[in-house]
C-alpha positions in Angstrom: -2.3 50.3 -25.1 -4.2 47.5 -23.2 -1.3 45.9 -22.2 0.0 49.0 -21.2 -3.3 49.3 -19.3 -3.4 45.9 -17.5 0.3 45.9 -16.3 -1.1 49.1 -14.8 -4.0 47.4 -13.0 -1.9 44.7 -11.6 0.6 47.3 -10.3 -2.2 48.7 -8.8 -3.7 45.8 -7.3 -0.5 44.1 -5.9 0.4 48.0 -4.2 -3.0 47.6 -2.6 -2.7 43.7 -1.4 0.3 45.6 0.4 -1.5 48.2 1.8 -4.0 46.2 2.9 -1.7 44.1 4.8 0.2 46.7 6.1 -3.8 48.2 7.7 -4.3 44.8 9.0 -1.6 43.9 10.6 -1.2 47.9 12.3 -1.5 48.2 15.8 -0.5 51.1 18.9 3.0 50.7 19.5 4.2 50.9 23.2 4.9 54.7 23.6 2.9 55.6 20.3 0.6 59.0 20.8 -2.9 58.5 20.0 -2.0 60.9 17.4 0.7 60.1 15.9 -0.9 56.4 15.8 -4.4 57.5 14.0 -2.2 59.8 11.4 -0.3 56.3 10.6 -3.3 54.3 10.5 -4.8 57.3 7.8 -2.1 57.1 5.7 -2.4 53.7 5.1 -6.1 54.2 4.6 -5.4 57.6 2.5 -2.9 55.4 -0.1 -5.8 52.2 -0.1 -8.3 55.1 -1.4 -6.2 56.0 -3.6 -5.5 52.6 -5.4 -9.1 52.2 -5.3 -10.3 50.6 -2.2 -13.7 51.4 -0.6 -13.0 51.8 3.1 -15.5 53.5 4.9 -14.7 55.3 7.9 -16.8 52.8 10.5 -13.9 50.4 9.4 -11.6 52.7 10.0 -13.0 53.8 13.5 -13.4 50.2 14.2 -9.9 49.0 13.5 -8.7 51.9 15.7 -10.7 50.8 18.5 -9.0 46.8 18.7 -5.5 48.2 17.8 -4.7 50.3 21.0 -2.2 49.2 23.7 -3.7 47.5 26.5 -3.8 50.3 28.4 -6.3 52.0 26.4 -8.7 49.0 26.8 -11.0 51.0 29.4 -11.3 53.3 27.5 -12.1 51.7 24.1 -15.1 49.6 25.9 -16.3 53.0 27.3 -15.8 54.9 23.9 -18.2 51.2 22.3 -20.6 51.1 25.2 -21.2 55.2 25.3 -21.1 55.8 21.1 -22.9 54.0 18.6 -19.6 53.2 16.6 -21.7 53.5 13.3 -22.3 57.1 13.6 -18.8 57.8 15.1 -16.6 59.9 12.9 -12.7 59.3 13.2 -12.1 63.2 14.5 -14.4 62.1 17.3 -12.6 59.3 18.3 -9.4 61.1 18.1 -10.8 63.6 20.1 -12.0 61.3 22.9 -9.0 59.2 23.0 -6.9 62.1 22.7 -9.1 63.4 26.3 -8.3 60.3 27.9 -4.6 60.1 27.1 -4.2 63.3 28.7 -5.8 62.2 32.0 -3.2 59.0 31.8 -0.7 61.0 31.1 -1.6 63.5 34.1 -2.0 60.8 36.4 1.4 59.1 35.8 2.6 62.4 36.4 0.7 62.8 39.7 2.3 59.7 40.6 6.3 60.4 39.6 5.6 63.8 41.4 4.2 62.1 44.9 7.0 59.1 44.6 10.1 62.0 44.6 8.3 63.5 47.4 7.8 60.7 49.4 10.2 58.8 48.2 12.4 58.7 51.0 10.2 58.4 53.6 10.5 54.7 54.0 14.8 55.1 53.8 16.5 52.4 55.7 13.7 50.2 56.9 14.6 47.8 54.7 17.7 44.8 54.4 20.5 45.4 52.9 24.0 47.0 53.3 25.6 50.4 52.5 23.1 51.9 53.9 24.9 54.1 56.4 21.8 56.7 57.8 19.7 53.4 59.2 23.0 52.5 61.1 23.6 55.9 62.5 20.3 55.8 63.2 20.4 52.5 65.2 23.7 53.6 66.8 22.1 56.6 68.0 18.8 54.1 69.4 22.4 51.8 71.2 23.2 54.7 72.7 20.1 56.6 74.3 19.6 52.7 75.5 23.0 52.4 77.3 22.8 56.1 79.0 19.2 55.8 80.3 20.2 51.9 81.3 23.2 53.6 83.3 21.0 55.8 84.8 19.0 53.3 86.3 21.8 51.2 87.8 23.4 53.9 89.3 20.7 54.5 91.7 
């Protein structure tokens, strides 16, 4: 029964030297939802528990904080500087990062919208070939040229 008991423990305690190094080396993949990223990061905290681990949830918070993209790096020194990350619970976090990801999100938006609209604008002002509207265009310029120059010689 003891040995029985100790093979258990080790088990145990190996599963949990994975876990913890599957919660350390975690981080926000490129294209990763704040949620979906926080409900992976749980999990892995949820299993630790489980096998034992104390993890409180400022270490938890805190993690989250230095594992987001680089993109959420405004955001995670305005989340520090405006919350005393002590007192911060992880549904608040979610919730705020979850606020800002939708502004991002809405923005880059904004921006595809405007760049179809006015995408176009700027057609033909550049090098290059094949493009066959700038030289009707300039054809058109040759032409108005040559008439108004005839116009002027004639008299």
């Amino acid at each position: 029964m003891k040995q029985k008991y100790q093979g258990t423990t080790r088990v145990k305690r190996a599963h949990l030297q994975a876990l913890r190094k599957e919660y350390e080396i975690a981080h926000m993949k490129e294209g990763e939802s704040v949620n979906e990223y926080i409900a992976r990061v749980l999990v892995i905290t949820n299993k630790m528990k489980a096998n034992g681990e104390e993890l409180k949830d400022v270490a938890v918070v805190e993690k989250i904080l230095r594992s987001m993209t680089p993109k959420f790096n405004y955001v995670v020194c305005s989340i520090e500087e405006s919350n005393d990350t002590r007192i911060l619970s992880i549904d608040e976090l979610q919730s705020s990062l979850l606020v800002h990801e939708q502004r991002m999100s809405n923005t880059i938006h904004e921006e595809r919208a405007l760049k179809v609209t006015h995408g176009n604008q700027y057609a033909g002002q550049g090098r290059g070939r094949g493009n066959m509207e700038c030289k009707d265009k300039q054809e058109r310029v040759l032409q108005r040229k040559e008439r108004r120059w005839k116009e002027f010689s004639v008299y």
